[in-house]
C-alpha positions in Angstrom: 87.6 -8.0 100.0 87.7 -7.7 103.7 90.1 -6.5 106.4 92.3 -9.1 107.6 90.8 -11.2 111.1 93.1 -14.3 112.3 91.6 -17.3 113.2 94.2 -20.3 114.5 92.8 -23.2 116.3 89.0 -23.4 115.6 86.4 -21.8 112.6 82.3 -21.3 113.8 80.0 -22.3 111.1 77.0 -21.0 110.3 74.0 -22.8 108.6 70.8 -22.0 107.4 67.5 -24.1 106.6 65.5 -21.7 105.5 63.2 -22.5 102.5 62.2 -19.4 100.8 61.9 -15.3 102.1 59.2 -14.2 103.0 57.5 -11.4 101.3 53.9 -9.4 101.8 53.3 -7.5 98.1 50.2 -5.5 97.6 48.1 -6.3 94.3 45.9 -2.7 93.3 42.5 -2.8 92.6 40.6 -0.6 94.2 37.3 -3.1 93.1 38.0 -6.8 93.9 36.3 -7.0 97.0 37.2 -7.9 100.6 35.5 -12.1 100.7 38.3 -14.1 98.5 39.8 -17.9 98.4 43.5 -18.8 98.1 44.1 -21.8 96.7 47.6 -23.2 95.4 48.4 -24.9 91.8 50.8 -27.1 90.5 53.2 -25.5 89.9 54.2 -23.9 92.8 52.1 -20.7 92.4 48.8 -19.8 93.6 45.2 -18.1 92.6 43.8 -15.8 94.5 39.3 -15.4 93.3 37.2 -12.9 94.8 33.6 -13.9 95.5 32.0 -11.0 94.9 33.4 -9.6 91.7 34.4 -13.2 90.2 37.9 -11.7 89.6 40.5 -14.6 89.3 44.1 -14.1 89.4 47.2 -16.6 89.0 50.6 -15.6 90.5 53.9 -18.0 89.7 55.8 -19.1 92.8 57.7 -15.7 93.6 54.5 -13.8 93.3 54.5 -12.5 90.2 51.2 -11.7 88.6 50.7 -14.1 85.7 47.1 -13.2 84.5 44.0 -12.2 85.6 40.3 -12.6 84.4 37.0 -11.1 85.1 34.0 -13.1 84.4 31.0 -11.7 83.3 28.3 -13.6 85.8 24.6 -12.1 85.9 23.8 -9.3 88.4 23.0 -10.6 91.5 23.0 -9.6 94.8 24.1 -13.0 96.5 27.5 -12.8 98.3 27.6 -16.6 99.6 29.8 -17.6 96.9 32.5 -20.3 97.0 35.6 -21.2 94.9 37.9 -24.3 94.9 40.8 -25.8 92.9 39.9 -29.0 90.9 42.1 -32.1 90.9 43.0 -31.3 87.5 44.7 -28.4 88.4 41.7 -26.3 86.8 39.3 -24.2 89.1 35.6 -24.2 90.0 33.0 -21.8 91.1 29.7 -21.3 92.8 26.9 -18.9 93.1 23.3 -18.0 91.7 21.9 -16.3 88.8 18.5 -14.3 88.2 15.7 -16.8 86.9 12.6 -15.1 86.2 11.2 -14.5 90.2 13.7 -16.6 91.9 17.1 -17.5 91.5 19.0 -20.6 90.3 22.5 -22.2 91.4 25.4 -21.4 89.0 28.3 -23.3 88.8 31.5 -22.6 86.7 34.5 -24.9 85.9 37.7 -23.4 85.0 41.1 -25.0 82.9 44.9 -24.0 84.6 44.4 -21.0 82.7 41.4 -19.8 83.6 39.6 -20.7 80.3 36.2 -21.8 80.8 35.3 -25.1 80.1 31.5 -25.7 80.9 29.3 -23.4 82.6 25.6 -24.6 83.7 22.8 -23.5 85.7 21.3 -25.8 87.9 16.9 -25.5 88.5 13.4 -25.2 88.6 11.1 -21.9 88.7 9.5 -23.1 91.7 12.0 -23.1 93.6 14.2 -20.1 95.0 18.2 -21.2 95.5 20.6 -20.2 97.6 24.1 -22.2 97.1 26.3 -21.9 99.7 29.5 -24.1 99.1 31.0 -26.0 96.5 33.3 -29.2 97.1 35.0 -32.2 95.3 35.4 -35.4 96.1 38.4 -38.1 95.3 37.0 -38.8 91.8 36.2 -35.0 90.7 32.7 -35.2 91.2 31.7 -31.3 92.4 28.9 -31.5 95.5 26.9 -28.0 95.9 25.3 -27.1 99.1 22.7 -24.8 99.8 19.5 -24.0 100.9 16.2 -24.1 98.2 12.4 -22.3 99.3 9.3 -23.3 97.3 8.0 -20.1 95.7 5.0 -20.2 98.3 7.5 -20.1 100.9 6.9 -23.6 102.3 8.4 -25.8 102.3 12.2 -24.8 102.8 14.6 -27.4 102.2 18.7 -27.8 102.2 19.5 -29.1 99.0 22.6 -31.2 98.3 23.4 -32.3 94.4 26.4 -34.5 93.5 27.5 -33.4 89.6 30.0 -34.8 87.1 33.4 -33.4 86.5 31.6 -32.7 83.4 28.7 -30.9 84.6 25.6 -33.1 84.4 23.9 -33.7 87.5 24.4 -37.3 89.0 21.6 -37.1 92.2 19.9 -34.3 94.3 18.6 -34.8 97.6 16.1 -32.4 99.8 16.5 -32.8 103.5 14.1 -31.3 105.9 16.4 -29.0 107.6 16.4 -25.9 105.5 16.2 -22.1 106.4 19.3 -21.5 107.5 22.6 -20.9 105.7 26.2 -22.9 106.4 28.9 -24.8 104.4 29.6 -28.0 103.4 32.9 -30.2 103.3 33.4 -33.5 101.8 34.9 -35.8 104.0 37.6 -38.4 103.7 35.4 -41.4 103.2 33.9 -39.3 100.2 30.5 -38.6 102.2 29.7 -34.8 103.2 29.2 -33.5 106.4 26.9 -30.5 105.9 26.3 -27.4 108.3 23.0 -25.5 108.2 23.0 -23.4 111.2 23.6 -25.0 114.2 22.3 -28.8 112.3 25.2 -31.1 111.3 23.9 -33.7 108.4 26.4 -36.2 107.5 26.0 -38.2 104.4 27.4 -41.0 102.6 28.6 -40.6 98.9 25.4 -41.3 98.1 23.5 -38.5 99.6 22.0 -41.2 102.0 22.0 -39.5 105.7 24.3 -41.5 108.6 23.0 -38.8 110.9 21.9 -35.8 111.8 22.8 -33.8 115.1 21.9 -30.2 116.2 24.3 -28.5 118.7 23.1 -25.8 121.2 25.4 -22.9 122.2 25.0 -19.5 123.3 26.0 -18.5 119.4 24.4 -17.3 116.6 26.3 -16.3 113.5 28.3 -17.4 111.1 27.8 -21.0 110.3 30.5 -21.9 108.3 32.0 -25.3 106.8 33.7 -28.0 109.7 37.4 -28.7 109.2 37.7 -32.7 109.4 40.7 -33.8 111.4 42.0 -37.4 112.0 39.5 -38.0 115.3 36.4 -36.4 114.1 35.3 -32.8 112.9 36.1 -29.0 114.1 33.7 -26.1 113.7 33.2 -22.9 114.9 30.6 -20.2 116.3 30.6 -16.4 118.2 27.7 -14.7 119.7 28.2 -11.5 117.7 30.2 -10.5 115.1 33.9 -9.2 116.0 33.6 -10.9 119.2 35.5 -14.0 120.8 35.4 -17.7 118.5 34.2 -20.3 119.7 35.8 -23.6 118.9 33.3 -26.9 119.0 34.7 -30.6 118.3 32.5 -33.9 117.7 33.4 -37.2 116.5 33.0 -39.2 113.3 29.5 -40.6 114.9 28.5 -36.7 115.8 28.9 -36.9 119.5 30.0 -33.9 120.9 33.6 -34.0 122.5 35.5 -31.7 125.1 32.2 -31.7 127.5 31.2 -28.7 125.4 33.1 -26.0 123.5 36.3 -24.2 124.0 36.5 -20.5 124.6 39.4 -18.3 122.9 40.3 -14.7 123.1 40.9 -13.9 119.5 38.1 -10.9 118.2 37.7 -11.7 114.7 35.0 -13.3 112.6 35.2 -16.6 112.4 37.8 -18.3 110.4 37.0 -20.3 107.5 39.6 -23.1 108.5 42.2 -24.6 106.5 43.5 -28.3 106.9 46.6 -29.4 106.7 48.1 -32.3 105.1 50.0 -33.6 109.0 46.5 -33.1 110.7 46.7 -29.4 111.7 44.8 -27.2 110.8 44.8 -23.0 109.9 42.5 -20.5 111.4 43.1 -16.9 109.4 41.6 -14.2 111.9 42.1 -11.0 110.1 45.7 -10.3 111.7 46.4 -13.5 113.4 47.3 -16.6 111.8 47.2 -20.1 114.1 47.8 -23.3 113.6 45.8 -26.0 115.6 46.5 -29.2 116.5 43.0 -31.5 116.6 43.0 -30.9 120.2 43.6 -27.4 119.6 46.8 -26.9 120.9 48.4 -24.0 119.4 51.5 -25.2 117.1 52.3 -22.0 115.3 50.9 -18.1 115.5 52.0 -14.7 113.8 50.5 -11.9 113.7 50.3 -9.2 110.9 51.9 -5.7 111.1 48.2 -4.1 112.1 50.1 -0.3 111.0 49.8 -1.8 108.0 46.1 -2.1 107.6 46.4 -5.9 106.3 43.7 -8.1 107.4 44.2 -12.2 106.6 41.4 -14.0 104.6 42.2 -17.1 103.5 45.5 -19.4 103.7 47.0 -22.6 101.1 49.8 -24.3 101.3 52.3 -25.1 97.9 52.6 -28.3 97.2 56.5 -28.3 98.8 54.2 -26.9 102.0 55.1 -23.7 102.2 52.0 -21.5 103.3 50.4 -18.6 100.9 48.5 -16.0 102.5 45.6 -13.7 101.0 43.9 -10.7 101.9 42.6 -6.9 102.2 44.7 -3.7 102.8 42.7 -0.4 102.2 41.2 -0.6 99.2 43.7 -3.3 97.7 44.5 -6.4 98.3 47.9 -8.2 99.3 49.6 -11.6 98.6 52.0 -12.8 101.4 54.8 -15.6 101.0 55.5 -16.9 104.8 57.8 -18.9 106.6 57.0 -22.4 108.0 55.5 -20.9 111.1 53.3 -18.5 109.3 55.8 -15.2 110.0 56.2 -12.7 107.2 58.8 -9.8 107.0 55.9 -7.6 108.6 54.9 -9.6 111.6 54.2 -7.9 115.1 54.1 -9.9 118.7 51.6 -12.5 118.8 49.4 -12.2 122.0 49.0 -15.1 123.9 45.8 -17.4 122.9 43.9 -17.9 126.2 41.0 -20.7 125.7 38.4 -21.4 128.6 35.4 -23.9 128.7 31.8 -23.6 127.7 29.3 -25.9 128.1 27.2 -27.2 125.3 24.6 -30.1 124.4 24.0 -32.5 121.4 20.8 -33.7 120.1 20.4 -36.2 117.3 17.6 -35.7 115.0 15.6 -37.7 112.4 16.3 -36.6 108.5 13.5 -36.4 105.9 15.6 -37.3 102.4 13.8 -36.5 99.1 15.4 -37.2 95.9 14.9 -34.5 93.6 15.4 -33.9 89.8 17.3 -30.5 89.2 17.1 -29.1 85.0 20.6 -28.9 83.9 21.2 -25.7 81.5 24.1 -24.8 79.8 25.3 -21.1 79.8 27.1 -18.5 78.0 30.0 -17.2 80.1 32.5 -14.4 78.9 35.3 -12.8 80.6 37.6 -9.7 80.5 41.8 -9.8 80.8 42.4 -7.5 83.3 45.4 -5.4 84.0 47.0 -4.8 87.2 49.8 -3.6 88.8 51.5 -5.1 92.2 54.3 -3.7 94.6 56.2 -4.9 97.0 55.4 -3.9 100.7 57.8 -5.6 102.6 59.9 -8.5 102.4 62.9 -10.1 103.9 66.3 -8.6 103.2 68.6 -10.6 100.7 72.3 -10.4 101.1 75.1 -12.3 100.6 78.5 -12.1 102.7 81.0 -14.7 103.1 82.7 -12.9 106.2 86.1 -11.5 107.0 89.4 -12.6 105.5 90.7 -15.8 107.4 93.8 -16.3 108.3 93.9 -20.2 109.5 96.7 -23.1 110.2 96.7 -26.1 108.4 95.7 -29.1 108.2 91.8 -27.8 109.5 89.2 -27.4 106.3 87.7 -24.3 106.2 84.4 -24.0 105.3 83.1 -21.0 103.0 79.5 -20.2 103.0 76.7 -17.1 102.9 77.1 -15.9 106.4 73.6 -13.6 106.6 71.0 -16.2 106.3 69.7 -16.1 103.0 69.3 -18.5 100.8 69.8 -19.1 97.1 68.8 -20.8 94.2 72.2 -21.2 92.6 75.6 -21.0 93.6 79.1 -20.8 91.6 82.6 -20.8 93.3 85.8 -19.8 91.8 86.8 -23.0 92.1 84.1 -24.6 89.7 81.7 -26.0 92.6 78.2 -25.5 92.6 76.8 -25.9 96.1 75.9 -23.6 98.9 79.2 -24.4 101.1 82.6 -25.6 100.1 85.7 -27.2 102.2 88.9 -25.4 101.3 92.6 -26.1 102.7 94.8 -24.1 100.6 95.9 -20.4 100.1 94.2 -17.9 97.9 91.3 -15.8 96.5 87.7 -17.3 96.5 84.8 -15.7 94.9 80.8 -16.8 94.9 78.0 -15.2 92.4 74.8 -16.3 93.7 70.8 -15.8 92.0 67.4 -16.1 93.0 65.1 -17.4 90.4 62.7 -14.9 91.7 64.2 -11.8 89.6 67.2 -10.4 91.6 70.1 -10.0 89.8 73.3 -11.7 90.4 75.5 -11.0 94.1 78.7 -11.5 94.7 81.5 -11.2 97.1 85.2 -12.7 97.4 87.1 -14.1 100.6 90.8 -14.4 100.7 92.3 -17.2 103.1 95.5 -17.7 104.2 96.6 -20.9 105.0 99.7 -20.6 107.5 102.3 -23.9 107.4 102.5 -26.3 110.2 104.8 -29.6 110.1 102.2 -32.6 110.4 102.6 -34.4 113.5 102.1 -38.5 113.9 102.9 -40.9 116.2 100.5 -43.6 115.1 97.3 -44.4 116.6 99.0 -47.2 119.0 102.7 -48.6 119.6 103.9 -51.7 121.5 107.1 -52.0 123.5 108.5 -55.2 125.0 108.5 -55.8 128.9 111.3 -54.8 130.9 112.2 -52.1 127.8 111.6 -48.8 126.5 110.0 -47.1 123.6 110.9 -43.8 122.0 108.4 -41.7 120.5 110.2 -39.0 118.9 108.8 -35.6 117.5 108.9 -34.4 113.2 112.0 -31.8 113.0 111.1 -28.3 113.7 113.7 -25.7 114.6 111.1 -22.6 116.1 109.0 -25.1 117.9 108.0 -25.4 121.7 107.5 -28.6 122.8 104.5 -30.3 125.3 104.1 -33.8 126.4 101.5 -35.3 128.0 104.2 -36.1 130.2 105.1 -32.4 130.9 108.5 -32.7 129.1 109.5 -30.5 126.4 112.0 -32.5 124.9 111.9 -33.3 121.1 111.6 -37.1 122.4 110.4 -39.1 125.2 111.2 -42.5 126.6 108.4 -44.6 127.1 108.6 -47.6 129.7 105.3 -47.5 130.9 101.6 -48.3 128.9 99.2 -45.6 128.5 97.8 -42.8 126.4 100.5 -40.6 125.6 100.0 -36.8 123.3 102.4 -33.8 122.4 101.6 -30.6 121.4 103.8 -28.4 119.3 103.5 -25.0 119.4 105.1 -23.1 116.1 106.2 -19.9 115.8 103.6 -18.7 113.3 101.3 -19.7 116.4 99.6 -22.6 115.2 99.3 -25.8 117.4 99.3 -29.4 115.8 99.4 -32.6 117.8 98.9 -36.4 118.2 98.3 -38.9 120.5 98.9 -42.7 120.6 98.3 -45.5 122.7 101.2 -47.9 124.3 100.7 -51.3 125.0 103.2 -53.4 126.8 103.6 -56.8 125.5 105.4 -59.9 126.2 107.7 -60.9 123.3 109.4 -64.0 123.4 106.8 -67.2 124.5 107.4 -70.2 125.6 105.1 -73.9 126.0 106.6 -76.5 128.4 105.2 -80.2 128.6 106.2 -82.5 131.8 107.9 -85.5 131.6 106.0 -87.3 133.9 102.8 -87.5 135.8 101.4 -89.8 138.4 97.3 -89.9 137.6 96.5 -91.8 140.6 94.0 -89.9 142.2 95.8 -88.7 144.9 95.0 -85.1 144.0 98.5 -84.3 143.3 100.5 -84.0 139.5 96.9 -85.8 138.1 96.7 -83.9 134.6 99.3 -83.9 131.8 98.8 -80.3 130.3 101.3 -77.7 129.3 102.7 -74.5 131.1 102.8 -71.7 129.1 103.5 -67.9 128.9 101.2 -65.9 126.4 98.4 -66.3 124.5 98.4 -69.1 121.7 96.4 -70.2 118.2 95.7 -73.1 116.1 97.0 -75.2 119.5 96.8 -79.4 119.4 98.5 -82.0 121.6 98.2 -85.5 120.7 99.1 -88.8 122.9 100.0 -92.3 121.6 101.1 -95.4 122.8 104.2 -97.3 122.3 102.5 -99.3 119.4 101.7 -95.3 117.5 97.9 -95.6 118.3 96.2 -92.8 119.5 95.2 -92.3 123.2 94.9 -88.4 123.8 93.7 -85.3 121.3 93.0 -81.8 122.6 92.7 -78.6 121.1 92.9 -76.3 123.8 95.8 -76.0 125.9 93.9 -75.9 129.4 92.1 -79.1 128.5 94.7 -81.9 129.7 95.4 -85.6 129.7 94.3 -87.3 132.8 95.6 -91.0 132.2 92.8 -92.5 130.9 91.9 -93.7 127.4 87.7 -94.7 127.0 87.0 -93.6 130.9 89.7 -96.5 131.8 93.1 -96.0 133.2 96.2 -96.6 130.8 99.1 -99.5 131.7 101.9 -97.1 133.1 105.0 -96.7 131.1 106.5 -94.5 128.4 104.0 -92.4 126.0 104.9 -89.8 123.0 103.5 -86.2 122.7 103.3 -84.1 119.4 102.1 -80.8 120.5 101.7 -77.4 117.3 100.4 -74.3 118.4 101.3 -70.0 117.4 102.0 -67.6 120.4 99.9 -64.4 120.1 102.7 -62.1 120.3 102.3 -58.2 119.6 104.8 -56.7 117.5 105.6 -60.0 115.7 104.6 -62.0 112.8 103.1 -65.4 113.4 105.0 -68.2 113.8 104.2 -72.0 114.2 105.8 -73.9 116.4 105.9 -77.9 116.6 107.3 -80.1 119.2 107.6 -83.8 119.9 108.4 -85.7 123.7 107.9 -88.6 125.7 105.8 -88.6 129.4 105.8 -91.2 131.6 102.9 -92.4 133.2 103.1 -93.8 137.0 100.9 -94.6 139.5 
């Protein structure tokens, strides 16, 4: 309970849209490694893999640590290692393996759970391999890139091989571009575009080559994978490590695009970038974290709390799109739940990203293909459960206050809701509801409990409103009086009151004889103000149809048309003219269309003709009527 505040006339709301607090927690072991991959799983939780150790650990959706496995991979000195998520919701890994002199590609594929359900090598002895990334397309078919060297050192060859979700190897091609490492990506036409050094080779599904383009550019390391976006592909290089990225673009067809490359401040190694599902994409550079549009325009940036010592590696996004970040502090690692625009509960300023041109050139090559046959061998893989311990190093703070007391005047709902921000994952009122806010109108004590499914225990807190009388004012949302009268619009009873009309009397009443919008204000003396307004009309109330006697239609101009003279608007009107023999000569159903004498475009033979004429006056105020009427006119020329 809270010390009493008045509110009268007016209650500010506040609202929150918030999805989720953020939260940065630190996961200890001193031997994971510092090169990982973040990917996210199905059910709203994440796995975090290290590249180096082959450590694999699965956290739920409020970052607890659900499991964690060590496999037991062959000694090997190979860092270039990769890690993806499998459309079945399993996982998949890549690296090499001793084989006699040389070294063969190794390729894992994990359940949910981390069980392993196949594990093969992938080979020949002549041939040294060095696997660099592992993908999957639409149908679950895994592609490995990498580089393979005949044992005599020539020749050296990139080697792409398509394999089945269950392992066995489908095709493998040899292209002539070998010797340097990069990535591959498969694209969204189920082709790869594959990177080996500054050489782009796209491919169709088939592993047949669409083209091949080298791009030159004062940059020299770090080749990794392109990031497709809706217009064509994104890449990026640096001169040195630690320095400035460069960001490069080219088309679907591989021609290069923004007249050369763009520039940016940002001292990191390069990012390996992260796509987005509305055509973004994520660049993690150690403290920063940017989002991109495709002409890379900055959407989004944070920037991690450096006094920290947490550096960003890698970035996924839950299926609900909430972002998942990964990466090194000292000699742990961390986990880090953010906010749509990347912020955490430790963020620092983000420095302004300041891109300038570069120029660079394109040059399309011809591609040697040659299929090659790659030994498939299945392998014994084993695998310890580790156990580790995390901790919290900052997140958002989670409270839960529904304000002051409130004292309020009727008649106004007053809404009751969490006024610091956070949100919840349950809610239950006093009064039985179950959602975040709730309308009240009434005196009393309201209490909320609320829970996070992410382990905090139960909050609560009460509100006590007081919901002072006021005698409800109405004086209907319009009113008619007649012409030449008056109206009274008269105020409810209400002895302590003050009085205000529009008007600027204070009278209990007020005569009305003019139309117009007309409001009073009462002022009680528990100082709450009600009102109304309504809107007065003037209308005619009696209405009356006359019908000549006579008319002469002889073209002189003058008394021509037989039509009646009337007073107010009419319905359902019709005048009908027959001769002295009962035939019809004259309808109309509108009372400005008139007789002019004639029957079939030729004059009538003057004399005496009978009128019925029906119609209902339009009269405000009153019910309808119908009024009938029967005459004679004479016609006379």
């Amino acid at each position: 309970m809270k010390s009493l505040v008045t509110f009268f006339l007016f209650v500010s709301l506040f609202s929150s849209a918030v999805a989720g607090e953020p939260f940065i927690r630190s996961v200890h072991d001193a031997d994971a490694g510092s090169a990982l991959r973040i990917v996210s799983t199905p059910d709203q939780g994440w796995a975090v893999f290290f590249l180096a150790t082959f450590k694999l650990y699965k956290f739920n959706s409020c970052g607890t640590l659900e499991w964690s496995r060590q496999y037991h991979v062959p000694p090997t000195t190979w860092t270039s290692n990769d890690f993806i998520q499998t459309q079945s919701g399993g996982f998949a890994f890549s690296t090499r393996i001793p084989n006699g002199s040389v070294s063969i590609p190794f390729v894992t594929k994990l359940d949910a759970n981390g069980n392993i359900v196949w594990c093969k090598t992938y080979g020949e002895p002549q041939y040294d391999y060095f696997p660099y990334t592992i993908s999957e397309d639409s149908q679950g078919n895994l592609f490995l890139w990498g580089n393979a060297e005949h044992v005599n050192s020539s020749p050296f060859y990139n080697l792409l091989s398509k394999i089945s979700s269950s392992g066995n190897v489908l095709w493998t091609k040899f292209y002539d571009h070998g010797g340097i490492w990069g990535g591959a990506i498969v694209t969204s036409d189920d082709g790869v575009l594959a990177r080996t050094g500054s050489t782009f080779i796209k491919t169709d599904a088939s592993g047949n080559v669409q083209w091949t383009a080298a791009y030159y550019a004062p940059s020299t390391y770090y080749y990794y994978a392109p990031v497709e976006v809706s217009d064509g592909y994104i890449y990026t290089t640096m001169v040195s490590p630690g320095t400035a990225i460069n960001f490069h673009k080219i088309d679907k067809q591989g021609h290069l695009l923004w007249g050369g490359y763009k520039h940016t401040n940002i001292p990191s190694l390069p990012a390996v970038l992260r796509k987005k599902s509305n055509g973004h994409f994520i660049g993690v550079f150690n403290g920063d974290v940017v989002e991109f549009d495709k002409d890379l325009s900055v959407i989004h940036a944070s920037t991690l709390d450096d006094g920290l010592g947490l550096l960003g590696k890698d970035l996924c996004f839950l299926n609900d799109g909430t972002p998942v970040l990964a990466g090194i502090s000292n000699t742990d690692f961390f986990i880090s739940k953010t906010d749509a625009q990347y912020h955490t509960s430790c963020d620092q300023a983000t420095p302004a990203l300041v891109l300038s041109q570069g120029n660079a050139s394109a040059n399309f090559l011809p591609t040697q293909s040659i299929s090659y046959t790659l030994n498939v061998a299945s392998f014994t893989l084993t695998y310890d459960t580790l156990n580790i311990l995390t901790s919290a190093i900052c997140s958002s703070p989670i409270s839960l206050d529904l304000g002051p007391d409130i004292v309020t005047c009727g008649g106004v709902p007053i809404v009751l809701q969490n006024l610091t921000g956070t949100t919840f994952d349950s809610y239950s009122w006093s009064t039985g509801e179950i959602t975040s806010s709730i309308a009240v109108n009434q005196s009393g004590i309201y209490r909320l409990a609320v829970t996070k499914n992410c382990g905090l225990d139960t909050l609560y807190d009460s509100i006590s409103v007081s919901v002072l009388p006021v005698v409800p004012v109405d004086l209907g949302s319009q009113a008619t009086f007649c012409k030449d009268s008056t109206l009274l619009l008269t105020a409810p009873p209400c002895d302590l009151c003050l009085f205000e009309w529009s008007t600027g009397s204070h009278e209990n009443h007020l005569e009305v004889t003019e139309p117009g919008l007309y409001w009073l204000k009462i002022t009680y003396g528990n100082g709450c103000i009600s009102g109304d307004t309504v809107v007065v009309t003037e209308s005619k109330c009696d209405c009356n149809l006359f019908l000549p006697s006579a008319f002469t239609p002889n073209h002189d101009g003058r008394n021509e048309i037989f039509q009646p003279v009337y007073y107010c608007d009419v319905q359902d009107y019709e005048l009908k003219i027959f001769d002295r023999w009962g035939r019809l000569v004259f309808a109309s159903d509108h009372p400005d269309t008139g007789w002019d004498g004639t029957k079939n475009n030729a004059s009538v033979m003057p004399g005496v003709y009978i009128y019925t004429v029906s119609y209902s006056p339009l009269l405000q105020g009153k019910e309808d009527v119908f009024v009938s009427k029967t005459g004679t006119v004479v016609v006379t020329y």
